[in-house]
Structure formats: structure tokens, C-alpha cells
C-alpha positions as CSV (number, residue, x, y, z in Angstrom):
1,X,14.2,59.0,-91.9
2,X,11.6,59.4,-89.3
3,X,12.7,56.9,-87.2
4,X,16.4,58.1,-87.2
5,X,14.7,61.7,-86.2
6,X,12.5,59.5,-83.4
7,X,15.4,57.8,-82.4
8,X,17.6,61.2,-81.9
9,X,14.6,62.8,-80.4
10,X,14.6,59.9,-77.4
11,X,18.4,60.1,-77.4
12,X,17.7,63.8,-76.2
13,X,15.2,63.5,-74.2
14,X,17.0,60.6,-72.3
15,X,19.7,63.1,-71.9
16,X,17.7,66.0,-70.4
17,X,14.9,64.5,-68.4
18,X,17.3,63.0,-65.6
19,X,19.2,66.5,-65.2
20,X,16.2,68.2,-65.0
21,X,14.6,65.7,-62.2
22,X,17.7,66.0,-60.4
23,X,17.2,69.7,-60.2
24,X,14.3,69.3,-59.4
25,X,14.7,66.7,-56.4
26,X,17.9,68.5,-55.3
27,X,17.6,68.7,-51.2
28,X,17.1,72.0,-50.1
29,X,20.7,72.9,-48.0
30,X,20.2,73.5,-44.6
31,X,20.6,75.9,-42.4
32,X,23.9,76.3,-41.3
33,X,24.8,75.2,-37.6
34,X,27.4,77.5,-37.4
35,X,25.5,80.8,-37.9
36,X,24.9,81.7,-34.1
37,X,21.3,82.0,-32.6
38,X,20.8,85.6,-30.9
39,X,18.9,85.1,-27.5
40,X,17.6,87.2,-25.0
41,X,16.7,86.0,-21.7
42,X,13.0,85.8,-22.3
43,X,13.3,84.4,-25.7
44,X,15.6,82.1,-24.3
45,X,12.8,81.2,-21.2
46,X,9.8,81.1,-24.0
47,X,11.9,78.3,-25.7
48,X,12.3,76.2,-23.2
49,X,8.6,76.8,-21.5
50,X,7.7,75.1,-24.7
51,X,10.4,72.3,-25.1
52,X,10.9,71.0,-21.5
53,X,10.3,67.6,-21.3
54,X,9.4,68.3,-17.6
55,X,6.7,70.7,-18.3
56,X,5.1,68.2,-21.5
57,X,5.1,65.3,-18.1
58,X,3.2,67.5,-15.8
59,X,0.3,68.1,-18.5
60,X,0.0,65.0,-19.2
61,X,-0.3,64.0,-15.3
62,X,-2.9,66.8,-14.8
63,X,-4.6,65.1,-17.6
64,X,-4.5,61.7,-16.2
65,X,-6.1,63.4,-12.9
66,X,-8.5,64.9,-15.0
67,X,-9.8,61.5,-16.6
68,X,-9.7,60.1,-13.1
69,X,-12.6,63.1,-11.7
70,X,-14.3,62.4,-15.0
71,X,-14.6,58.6,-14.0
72,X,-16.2,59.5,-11.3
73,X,-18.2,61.9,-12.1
74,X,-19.3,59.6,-14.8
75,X,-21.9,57.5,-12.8
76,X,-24.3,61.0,-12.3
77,X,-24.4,61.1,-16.1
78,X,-26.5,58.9,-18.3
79,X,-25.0,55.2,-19.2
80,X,-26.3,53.3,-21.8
81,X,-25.5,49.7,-22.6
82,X,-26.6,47.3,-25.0
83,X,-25.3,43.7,-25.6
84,X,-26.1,39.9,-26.3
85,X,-25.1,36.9,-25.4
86,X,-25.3,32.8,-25.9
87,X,-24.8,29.7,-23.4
88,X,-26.0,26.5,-22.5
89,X,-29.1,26.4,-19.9
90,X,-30.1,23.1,-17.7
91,X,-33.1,23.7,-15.5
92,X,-34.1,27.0,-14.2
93,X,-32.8,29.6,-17.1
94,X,-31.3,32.9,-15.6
95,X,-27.7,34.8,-16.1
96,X,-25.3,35.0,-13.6
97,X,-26.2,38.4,-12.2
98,X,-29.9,36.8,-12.2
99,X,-31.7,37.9,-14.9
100,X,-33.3,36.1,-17.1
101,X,-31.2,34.8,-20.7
102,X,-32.1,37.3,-23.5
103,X,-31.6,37.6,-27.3
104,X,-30.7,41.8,-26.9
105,X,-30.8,43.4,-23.9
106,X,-30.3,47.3,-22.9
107,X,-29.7,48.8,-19.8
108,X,-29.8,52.6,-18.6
109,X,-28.0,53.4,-14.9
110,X,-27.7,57.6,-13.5
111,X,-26.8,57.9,-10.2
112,X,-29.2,60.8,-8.8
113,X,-28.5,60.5,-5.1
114,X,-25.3,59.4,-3.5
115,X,-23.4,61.4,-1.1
116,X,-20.1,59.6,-0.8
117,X,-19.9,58.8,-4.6
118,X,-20.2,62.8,-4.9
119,X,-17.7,63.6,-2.4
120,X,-15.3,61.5,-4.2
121,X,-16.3,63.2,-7.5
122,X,-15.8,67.0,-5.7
123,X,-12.3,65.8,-3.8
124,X,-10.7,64.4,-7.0
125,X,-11.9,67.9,-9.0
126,X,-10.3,69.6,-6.5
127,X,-7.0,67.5,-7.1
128,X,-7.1,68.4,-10.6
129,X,-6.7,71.8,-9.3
130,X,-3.7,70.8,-6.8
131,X,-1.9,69.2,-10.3
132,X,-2.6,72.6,-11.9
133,X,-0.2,74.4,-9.1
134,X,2.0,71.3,-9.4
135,X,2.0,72.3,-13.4
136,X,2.8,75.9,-12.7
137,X,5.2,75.0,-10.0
138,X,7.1,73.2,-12.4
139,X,7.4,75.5,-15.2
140,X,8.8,77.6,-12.5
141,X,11.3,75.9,-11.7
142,X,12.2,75.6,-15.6
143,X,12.1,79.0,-15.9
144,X,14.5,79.5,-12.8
145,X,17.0,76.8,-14.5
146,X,17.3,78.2,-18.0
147,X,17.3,81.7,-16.2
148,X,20.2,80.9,-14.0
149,X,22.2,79.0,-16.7
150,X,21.4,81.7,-19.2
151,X,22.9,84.5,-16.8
152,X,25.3,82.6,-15.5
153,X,27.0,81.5,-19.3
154,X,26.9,85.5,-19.8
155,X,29.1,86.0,-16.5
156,X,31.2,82.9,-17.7
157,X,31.7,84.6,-21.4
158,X,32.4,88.2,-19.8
159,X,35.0,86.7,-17.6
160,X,36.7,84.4,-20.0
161,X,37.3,87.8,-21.8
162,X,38.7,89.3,-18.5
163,X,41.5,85.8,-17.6
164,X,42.7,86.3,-21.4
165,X,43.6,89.7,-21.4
166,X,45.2,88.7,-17.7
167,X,46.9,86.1,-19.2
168,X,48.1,89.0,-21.6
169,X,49.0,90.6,-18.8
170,X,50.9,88.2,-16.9
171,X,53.0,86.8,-19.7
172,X,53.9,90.4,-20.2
173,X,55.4,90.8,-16.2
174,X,57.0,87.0,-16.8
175,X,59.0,88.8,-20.2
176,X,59.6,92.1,-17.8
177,X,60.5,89.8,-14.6
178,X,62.9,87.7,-16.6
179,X,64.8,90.9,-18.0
180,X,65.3,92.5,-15.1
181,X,66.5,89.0,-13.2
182,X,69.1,88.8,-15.8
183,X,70.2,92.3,-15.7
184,X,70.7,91.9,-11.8
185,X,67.4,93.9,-10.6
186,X,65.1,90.8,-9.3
187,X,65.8,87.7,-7.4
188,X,64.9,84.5,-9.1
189,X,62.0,84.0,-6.8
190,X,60.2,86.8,-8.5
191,X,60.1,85.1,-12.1
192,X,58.7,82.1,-10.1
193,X,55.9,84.1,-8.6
194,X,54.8,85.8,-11.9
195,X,55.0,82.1,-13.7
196,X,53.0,81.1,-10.9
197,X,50.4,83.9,-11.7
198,X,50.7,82.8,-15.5
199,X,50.1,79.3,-14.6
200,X,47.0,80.0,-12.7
201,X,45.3,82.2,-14.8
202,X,45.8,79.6,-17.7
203,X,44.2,76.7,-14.7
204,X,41.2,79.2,-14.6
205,X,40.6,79.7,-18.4
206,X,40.5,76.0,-18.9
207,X,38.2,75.7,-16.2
208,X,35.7,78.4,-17.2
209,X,36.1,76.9,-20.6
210,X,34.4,73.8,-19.4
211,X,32.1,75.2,-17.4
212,X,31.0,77.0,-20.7
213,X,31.1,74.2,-22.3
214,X,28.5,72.5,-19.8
215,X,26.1,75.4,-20.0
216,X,25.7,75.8,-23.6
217,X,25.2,71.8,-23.6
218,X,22.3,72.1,-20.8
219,X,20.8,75.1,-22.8
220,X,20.9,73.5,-26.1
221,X,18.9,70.6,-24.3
222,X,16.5,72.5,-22.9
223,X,15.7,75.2,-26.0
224,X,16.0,72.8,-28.2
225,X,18.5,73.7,-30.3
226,X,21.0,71.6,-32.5
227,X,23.6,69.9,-30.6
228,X,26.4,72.1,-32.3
229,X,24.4,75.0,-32.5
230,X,26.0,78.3,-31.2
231,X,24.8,80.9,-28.9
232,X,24.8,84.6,-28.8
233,X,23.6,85.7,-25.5
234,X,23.7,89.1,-24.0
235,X,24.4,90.8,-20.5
236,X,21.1,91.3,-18.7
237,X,19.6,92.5,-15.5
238,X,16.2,90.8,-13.9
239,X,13.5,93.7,-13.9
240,X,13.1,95.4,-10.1
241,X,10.2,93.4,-9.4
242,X,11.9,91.5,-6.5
243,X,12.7,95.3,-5.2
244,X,9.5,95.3,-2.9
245,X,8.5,95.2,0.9
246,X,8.3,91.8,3.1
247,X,5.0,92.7,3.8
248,X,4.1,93.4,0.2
249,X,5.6,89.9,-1.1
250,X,4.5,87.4,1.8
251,X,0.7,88.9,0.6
252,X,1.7,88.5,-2.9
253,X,2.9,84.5,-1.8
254,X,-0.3,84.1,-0.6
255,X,-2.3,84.2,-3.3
256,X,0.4,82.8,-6.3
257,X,2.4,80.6,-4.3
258,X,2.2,77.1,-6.0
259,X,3.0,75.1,-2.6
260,X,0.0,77.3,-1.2
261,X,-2.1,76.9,-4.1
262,X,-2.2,72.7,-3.7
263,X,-2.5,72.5,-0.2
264,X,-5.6,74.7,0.1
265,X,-7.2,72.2,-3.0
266,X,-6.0,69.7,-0.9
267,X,-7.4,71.3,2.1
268,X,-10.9,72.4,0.3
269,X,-10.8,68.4,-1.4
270,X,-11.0,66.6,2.1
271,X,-13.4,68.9,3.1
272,X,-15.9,67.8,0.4
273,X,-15.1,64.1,1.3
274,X,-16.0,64.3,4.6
275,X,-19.2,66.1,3.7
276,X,-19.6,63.1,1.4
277,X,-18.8,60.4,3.6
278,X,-21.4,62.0,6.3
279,X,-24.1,61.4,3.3
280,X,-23.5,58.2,3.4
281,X,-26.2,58.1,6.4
282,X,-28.8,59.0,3.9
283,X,-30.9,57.0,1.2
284,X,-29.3,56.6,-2.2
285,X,-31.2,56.6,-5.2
286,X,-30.2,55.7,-8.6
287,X,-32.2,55.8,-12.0
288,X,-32.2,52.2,-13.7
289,X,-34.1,51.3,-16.7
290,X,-33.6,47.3,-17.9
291,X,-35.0,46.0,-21.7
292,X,-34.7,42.6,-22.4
293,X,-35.8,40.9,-26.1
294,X,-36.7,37.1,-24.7
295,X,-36.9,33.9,-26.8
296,X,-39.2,31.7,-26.1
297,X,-37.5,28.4,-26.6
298,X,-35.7,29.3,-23.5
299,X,-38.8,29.0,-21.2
300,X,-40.7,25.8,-23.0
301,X,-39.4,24.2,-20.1
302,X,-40.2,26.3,-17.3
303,X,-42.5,26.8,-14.8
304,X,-42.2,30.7,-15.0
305,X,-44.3,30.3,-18.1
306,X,-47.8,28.7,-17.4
307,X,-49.2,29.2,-21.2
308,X,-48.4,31.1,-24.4
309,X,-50.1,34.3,-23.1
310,X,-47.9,34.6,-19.9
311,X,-44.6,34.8,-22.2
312,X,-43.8,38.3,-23.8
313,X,-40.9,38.9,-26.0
314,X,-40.2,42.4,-25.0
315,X,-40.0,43.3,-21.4
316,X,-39.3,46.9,-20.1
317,X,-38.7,47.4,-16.7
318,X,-38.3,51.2,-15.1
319,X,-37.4,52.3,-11.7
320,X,-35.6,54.2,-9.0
321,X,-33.1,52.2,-7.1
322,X,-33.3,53.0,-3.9
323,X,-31.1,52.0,-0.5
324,X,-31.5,53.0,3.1
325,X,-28.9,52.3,5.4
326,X,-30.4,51.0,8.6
327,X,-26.6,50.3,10.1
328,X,-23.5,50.8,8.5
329,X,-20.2,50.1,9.9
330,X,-18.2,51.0,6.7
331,X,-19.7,54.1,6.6
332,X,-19.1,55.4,10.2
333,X,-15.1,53.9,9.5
334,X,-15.3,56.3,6.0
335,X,-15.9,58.7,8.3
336,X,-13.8,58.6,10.3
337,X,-11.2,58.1,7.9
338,X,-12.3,61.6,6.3
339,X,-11.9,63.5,9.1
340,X,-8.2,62.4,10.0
341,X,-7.6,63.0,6.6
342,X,-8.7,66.5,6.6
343,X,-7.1,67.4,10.3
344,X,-3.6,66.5,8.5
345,X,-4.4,68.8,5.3
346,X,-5.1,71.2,7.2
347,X,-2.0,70.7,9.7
348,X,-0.3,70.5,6.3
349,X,-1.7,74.0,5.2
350,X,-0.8,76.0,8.0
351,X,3.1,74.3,8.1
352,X,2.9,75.8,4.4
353,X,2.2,79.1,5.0
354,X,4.4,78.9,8.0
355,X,7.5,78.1,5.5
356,X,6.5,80.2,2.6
357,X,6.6,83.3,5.0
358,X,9.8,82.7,6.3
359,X,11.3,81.6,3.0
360,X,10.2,84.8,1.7
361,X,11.6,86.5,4.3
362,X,15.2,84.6,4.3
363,X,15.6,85.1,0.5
364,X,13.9,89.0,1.2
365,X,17.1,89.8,3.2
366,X,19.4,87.6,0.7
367,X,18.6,89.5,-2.0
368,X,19.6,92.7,0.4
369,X,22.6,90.9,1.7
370,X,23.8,90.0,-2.4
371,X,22.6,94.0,-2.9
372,X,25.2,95.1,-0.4
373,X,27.6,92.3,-1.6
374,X,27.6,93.9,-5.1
375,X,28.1,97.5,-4.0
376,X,31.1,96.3,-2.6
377,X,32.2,94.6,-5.6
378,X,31.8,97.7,-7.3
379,X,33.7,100.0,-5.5
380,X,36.4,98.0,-5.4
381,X,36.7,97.7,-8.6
382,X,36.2,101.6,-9.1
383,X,38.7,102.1,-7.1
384,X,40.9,99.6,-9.2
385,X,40.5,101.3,-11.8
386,X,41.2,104.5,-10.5
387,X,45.0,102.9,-8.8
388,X,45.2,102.0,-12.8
389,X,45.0,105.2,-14.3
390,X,47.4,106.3,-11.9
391,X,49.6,104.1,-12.7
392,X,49.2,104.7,-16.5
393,X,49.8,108.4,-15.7
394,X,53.1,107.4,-13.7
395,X,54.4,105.2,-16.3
396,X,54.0,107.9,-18.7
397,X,56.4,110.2,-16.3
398,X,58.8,107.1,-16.0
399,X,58.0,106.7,-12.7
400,X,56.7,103.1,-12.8
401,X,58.0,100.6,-15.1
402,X,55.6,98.5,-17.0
403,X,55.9,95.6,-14.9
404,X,53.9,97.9,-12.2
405,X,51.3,99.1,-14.6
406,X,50.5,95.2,-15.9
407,X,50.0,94.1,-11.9
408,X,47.4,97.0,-12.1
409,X,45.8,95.6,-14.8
410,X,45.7,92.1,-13.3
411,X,44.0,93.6,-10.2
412,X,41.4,95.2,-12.0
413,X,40.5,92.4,-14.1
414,X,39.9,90.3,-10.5
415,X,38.2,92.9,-9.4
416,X,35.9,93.0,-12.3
417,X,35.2,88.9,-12.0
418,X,34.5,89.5,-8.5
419,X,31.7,92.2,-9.4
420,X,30.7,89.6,-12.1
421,X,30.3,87.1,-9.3
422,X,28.5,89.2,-7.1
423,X,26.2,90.3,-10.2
424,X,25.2,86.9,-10.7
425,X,24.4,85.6,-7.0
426,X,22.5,88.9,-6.9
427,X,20.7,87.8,-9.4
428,X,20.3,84.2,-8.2
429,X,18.8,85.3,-4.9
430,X,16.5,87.8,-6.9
431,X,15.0,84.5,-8.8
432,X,14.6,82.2,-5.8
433,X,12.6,85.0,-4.3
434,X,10.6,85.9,-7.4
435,X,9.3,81.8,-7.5
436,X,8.7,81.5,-3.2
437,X,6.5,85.2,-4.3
438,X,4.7,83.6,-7.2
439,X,5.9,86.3,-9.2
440,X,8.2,85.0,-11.6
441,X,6.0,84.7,-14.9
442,X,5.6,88.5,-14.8
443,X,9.3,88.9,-15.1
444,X,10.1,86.1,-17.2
445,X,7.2,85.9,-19.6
């Protein structure tokens, strides 16, 4: 009996234990794809500050320049080695740098004085500091990408809205055109021009289809989102910060331009070399300490040891290094070198400040021009809209058919892309100008 109640026991236990590790190991679903992402503009510039692939290479190369200074900078800091050796010795016994064959040996080296060697050191810290504009210069110009691609997939949405309800309109005026063809009122070339319309406003929804298409691709990329993850974006405007004087932003380029910011380093870098190199007349003086553990068996033969109270098995030997240059062609040519090498940084330098000026200036008045551009835009479609509602008003009286009324709603949709348009390239030149100021991480970020 108790092993038929064992036996049913197992039987049940069997039964439950895989159901309840399968509950138990059940994946957790995931996150549905489908459900759209709300962005803003900065969330959207925040995302990709911290997935570009761009910005993760420029770390890592101001990294690699800052292991290079380091290097450098190394040989004024305390190096210790230690090591041992064996070999085969026939006659006199010494190593090949000239010392003589030990069991252990330690060595200590610290530069203390060497003027080129520190120049070196000072110009490569100084490049560490050109990478870090190079850095910021490049999240810039990530910022300005996912910016522009972000505002420019709002326009593209906003107008694909306005082509379908024209593409409402113009099948409407094909319908009308055809009636009144075949009643006698219009001339066949009319229902060819309104077909016409039809057909091009289809041509520009397909083609503002793929452009969307494109931009959500390149944003996904860049934010790191799922490959068929969708996008909810909204319509924005850039913050008036671009809204200043020339005057006020070439200062503010200055200081925060990234071009500006590596070629003074670069500037202040060749500097310190030359000061370096022209140290290179004086003494140099490094700290070396040498201990050696000796055998014995490795002098029996030698003259160097006379009797067994000559030979020690522990040597120290402590000192200053010290080397005066009586003549030195290398150095005068390092010299030399130095100097053309800081004439062309600073050449450099002043063509850079030359450019930035008028760059801010040229995108100053473009961002006036697209101003200008966009008050256009916006009157004209005011007044659209206006010729619309009188039209509405006349159709209401019978005075216009509908035919009339749907042309005035075609023209005020163009009217609205072209404000769209405008919009944007204002918005474009506003960004440009923002990264030639240095200003762009206080709107962005």
C-alpha cells in the first residue's frame, strides 16, 4: 500500500513540477515595438549625445592623446626596474650595455633636468587640450544632425498631412471637372490639367513618404532605438538665443568656438616646445641609482678581482647623471624646427579667427535673410487663407461653384508647405550659427 501511495505521489509530482518550472522560466514579453516613442527635441539630442558612435571615437582619441603626454611625462617620475638574467661568458665578463653579469639587479632612473624632454611633455598636454575642442566640436556637429533631421521629419509629417488633404482636394475638382465637361461647360483640356494636378500631388506624397522614411531610419540609428521602432515627434521652435548682435556673438565665438579653442592649444603647445628646445643648450641632469647582486664564479677568472677581499656580492651605486653640451648641431636644427613650427600655428590662429568672424557674420545675416523669408511665407499664406474664406462665403451665396472653393484650398495648402519650408531653413541657419558662436549646448542641452 505504501508504495502504491509513493508511486502516485511521484506520478503527481512528475505532473506539476514541469508546469510550475515553466511558469516559472516563462520569458518576460517584451516591449512592444509598435507602441510609439514620444520625443522632444532635446530628449531626442540627449539620446544621441550618448549613443553616437562618433562622439564614443573622439573619447577614445582624446584618451589615446592623453596616454601619449603621460609617456612623456613619465621619465620626471620615479622608474623602478628589477630583473635577472643568464648567458654564456668567455673572457672578460660584462652585459651588452657594459655592466657587469649579475644574479638580480635593480635600477632607479628620474629625469630632474631636461628642457627639451619637458617641452615635449608641456606641447603634447597642450594637445590633449586641442582633442578636447575636437571632442566638443564633434558632439556639435551631432547635435546639429539629429537637430536638423529631428525638425526637418516634423516639417515632412506636417506637410504629408497638407498633400493628402490636396489630394482630397484635387480628386474632388477632377469629379467636378469631369461633370461639367460632359454637360458641355469645360473643354477637355481642363480635366487634363486637374488630372495633372492629381497626379502631382500623388508624385509628391510618395516622395515625402521616402524622405520620411530616410529620416526616421537615420534617427533610429543615431538614438538608438529599435530598427521598427516608431516615432512621435512634435512641432518645435529653437529658443531666441541666435536672436543677438554680430558684435555680441563674434565675442561670444571667441571664447567657445571649438576651431578657436585647438588652434590657440596648438598655438600655446609650440610655444612651450620652442622654450624646450632652447633648453636644450643647458646641462641635463638625471637621478640614477644601479644595484647589482654579483656571483662570484663569474670573476674567478678575472683580472678585475685580485683576491677574495676585492669581490663584494652587493654593489650599490648612486648618482646624478649629468651632460653638458659643448656643441650640438641637433639641437640648434630642433630649434629651428620649433620656431617654424610655431610661426605656422600662429599664421594658422589668426586665419581662424579671420574665418570664424566672417562665418558668423555670413550666417548672422542668413538667419535675418531666412527671418525675412518666413515673414513672407506667412503672409502669403494669411492672405490664402483669407481668398478662402471668401470663397466659402461665396459658395454659400451660390456664387462660386465648388470647383472654385477646392482650387482655394489647394492654394492654401502650398502656401502652408512653403511657410513649412521657410520654418525649417530658418531654423537651419539658426543652428549653423548657434555651433560657429559656440553656443549650441545651451540651446540643445
Amino acid at each position: 500500500m505504501a508504495s502504491k501511495q509513493g508511486l502516485a505521489f511521484g506520478f503527481l509530482v512528475a505532473a506539476i513540477v514541469p508546469q510550475y518550472a515553466g511558469a516559472q522560466q516563462a520569458p518576460v514579453a517584451p516591449v512592444s515595438s509598435s507602441t510609439p516613442v514620444v520625443l522632444t527635441l532635446k530628449h531626442a539630442v540627449e539620446l544621441s549625445l550618448s549613443n553616437s558612435k562618433d562622439i564614443q571615437l573622439a573619447k577614445l582619441q582624446v584618451q589615446a592623446s592623453q596616454d601619449t603626454a603621460q609617456l612623456t611625462r613619465a621619465e620626471f617620475l620615479p622608474n623602478l626596474y628589477g630583473g635577472s638574467g643568464a648567458g654564456f661568458t668567455y673572457g672578460l665578463p660584462e652585459t651588452p650595455g657594459g655592466r657587469p653579469p649579475a644574479l638580480f639587479s635593480v635600477t632607479y632612473t628620474e629625469q630632474v633636468l631636461n628642457g627639451p624632454l619637458r617641452g615635449l611633455a608641456k606641447e603634447q598636454q597642450e594637445q590633449v587640450r586641442a582633442q578636447r575642442a575636437v571632442l566638443e566640436d564633434t558632439r556639435n556637429a551631432v547635435m546639429v544632425r539629429v537637430a536638423s533631421g529631428y525638425l526637418e521629419l516634423v516639417k515632412v509629417r506636417h506637410s504629408l498631412e497638407l498633400l493628402r488633404k490636396e489630394k482630397e482636394s484635387a480628386d474632388k475638382i477632377v469629379d467636378v471637372t469631369k461633370e461639367r465637361e460632359g454637360e458641355g461647360y469645360e473643354l477637355p483640356v481642363e480635366v487634363t490639367k486637374a488630372q495633372l494636378t492629381l497626379a502631382q500631388v500623388q508624385q509628391r506624397i510618395l516622395q515625402l513618404e521616402g524622405r520620411q522614411d530616410e529620416l526616421e531610419v537615420y534617427l533610429r540609428n543615431q538614438l538608438g532605438l529599435a530598427a521598427d521602432q516608431s516615432m512621435d515627434v512634435t512641432p518645435e521652435e529653437l529658443p531666441g538665443a541666435a536672436e543677438q548682435e554680430g558684435a555680441n556673438l563674434i565675442a561670444m565665438a571667441a571664447q567657445s568656438n571649438t576651431r578657436l579653442m585647438a588652434a590657440e592649444s596648438d598655438v600655446k603647445g609650440k610655444e612651450l616646445r620652442l622654450k624646450g628646445e632652447k633648453q636644450g643648450y643647458w646641462p641635463t641632469l638625471q637621478l640614477v641609482t644601479i644595484y647589482d647582486v654579483l656571483a662570484k664564479s663569474n670573476f674567478n677568472n678575472s683580472f678585475l678581482v685580485i683576491n677574495e677581499r676585492n669581490f663584494r656580492y652587493n654593489n650599490l651605486n648612486a648618482g646624478v647623471n649629468i651632460n653638458v653640451p659643448i656643441y650640438s648641431a641637433k639641437t640648434r636644427a630642433n630649434v629651428a624646427l620649433a620656431q617654424v613650427n610655431l610661426e605656422a600655428a600662429k599664421i594658422n590662429l589668426s586665419n581662424t579667427k579671420s574665418q570664424v568672424s566672417a562665418e558668423v557674420r555670413q550666417k548672422s545675416r542668413k538667419v535675418q535673410q531666412a527671418d525675412a523669408t518666413k515673414e513672407v511665407a506667412r503672409l502669403e499664406l494669411q492672405l490664402s487663407q483669407q481668398n478662402l474664406a471668401v470663397l466659402q462665403s461665396q459658395f454659400g451665396e451660390g456664387k462660386v461653384n465648388l470647383r472654385d472653393v477646392e482650387k482655394g484650398r489647394l492654394d492654401e495648402n502650398e502656401k502652408w508647405m512653403s511657410y513649412l519650408d521657410a520654418n525649417f531653413q530658418r531654423q537651419q541657419a539658426q543652428l549653423d550659427l548657434l555651433k560657429t558662436a559656440g553656443q549650441l549646448d545651451k540651446v540643445l542641452e
